[in-house]
N, C-alpha and C positions, 0 to 999 in steps of 0.2 A: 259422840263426844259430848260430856256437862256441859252445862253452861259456864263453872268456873274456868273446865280446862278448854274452851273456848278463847276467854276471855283472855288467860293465859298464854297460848299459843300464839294468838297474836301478838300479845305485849312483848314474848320475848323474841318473838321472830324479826318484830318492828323497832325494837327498843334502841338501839342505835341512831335510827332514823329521827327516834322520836326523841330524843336528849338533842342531837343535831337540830331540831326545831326548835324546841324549848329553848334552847340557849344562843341559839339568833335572835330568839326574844329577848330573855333574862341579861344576857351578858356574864351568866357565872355559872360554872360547871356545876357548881354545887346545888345553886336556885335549882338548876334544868332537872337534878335527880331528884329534887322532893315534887317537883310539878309532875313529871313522867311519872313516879312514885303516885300518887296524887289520882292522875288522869287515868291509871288502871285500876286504882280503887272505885273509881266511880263508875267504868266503866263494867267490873264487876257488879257494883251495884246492884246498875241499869239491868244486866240480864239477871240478875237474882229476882227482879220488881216484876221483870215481865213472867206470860202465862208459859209453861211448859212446851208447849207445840211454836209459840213465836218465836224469831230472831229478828235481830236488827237487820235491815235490810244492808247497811255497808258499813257493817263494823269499824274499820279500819279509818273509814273517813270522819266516821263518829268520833275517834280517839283522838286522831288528830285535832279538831277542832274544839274537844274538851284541854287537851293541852294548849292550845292555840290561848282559850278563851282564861285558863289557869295563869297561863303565864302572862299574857298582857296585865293581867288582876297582879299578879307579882310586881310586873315593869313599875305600873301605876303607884302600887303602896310604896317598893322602893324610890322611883320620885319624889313623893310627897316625903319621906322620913328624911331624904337627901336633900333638899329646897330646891332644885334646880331641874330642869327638863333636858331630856335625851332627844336629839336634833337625831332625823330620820338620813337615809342615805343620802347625799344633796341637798338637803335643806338648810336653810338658811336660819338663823335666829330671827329677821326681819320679817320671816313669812309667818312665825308663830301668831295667833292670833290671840289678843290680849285682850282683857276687863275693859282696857280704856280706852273710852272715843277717842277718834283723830281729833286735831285741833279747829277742824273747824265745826263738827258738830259740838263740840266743848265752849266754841264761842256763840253759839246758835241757842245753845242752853243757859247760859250762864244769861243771854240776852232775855231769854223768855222767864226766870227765875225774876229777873229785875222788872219786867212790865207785870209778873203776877205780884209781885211784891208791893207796887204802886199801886194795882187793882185792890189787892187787900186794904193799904191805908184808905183806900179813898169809900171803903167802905161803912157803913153804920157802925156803931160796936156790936149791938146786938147780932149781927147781920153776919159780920168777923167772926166774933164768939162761937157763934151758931156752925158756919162752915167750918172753923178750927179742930172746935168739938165733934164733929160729924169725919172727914176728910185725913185730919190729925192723930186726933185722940180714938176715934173708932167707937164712940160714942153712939147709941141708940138714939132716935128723934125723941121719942118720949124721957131719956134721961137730958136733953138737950131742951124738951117743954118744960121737965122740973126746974133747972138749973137755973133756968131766965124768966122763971116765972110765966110762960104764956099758956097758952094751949098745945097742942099736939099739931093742929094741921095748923097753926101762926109759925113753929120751930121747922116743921116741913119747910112754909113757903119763903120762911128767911133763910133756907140752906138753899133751895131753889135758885131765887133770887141772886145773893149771892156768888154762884155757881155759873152763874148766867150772865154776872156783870164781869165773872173773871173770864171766863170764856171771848165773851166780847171782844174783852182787850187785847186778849190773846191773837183773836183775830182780825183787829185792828191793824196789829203789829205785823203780820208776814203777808 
């Protein structure tokens, strides 16, 4: 047997099985026959790429898992185009896990934003400037020695510096 009608045999022997997969993923009949559809193209591919004397050592399992790995890539894009997330068997909305910190890391942060922020004023301006431009802006040290007029290792030791007095305070504060 070719390798197409390999590839074939399987797919139409399996092909039931393998829509019945896809579409406990997908959730639409129709998704599940362009992913099956899809998952035997590739899988024809694959044996087209390999050498004449090779096979896939578990075909079958192979397929499955290209439609597996097809249709999740499906689930996914239709989520994002939908706005809204598909809650798994028993899951909860509450167990999703989201962007944003709890509320007490949120107050941990908003504290440490206010003691850098202090640190910053109470720094030089040159000093300010220097770690702005560097930290901020993504600025080179030698565009940070043009800017301020100094030298190269003065714009170093004022980011330094700087860097160090914010630190401090930082751990001053916890």
């Amino acid at each position: 047997m070719g390798q197409d009608s390999t590839a074939l045999a399987l797919f139409t022997t399996h092909r039931t099985a393998l829509l019945n997969y896809a579409n406990d993923i997908v959730g639409e009949r129709s998704l599940a026959e362009d992913v099956v559809q899809d998952a035997y193209l590739r899988l024809q591919g694959a044996e087209r790429r390999r050498a004449a004397n090779e096979t896939l050592d578990e075909p079958l399992a192979y397929l499955f898992r290209i439609v597996r790995n097809l249709a999740l890539d499906v689930r996914k894009r239709l989520n994002r185009e939908r706005g809204h997330l598909v809650l798994g068997e028993g899951q909860s909305a509450a167990e999703i896990p989201t962007d944003r910190p709890d509320p007490e890391t949120q107050a941990i942060d908003r504290d440490q934003l206010r003691v850098l922020q202090t640190a910053l004023d109470e720094l030089p301006r040159r000093s300010r400037v220097a770690l702005e431009m560097h930290r901020f802006g993504g600025y080179r040290i030698a565009d940070i020695a043009a800017h301020l007029g100094v030298s190269v290792g003065t714009a170093h030791a004022l980011v330094v510096d700087a860097l160090d007095h914010c630190e401090s305070r930082l751990r001053r504060r916890s």
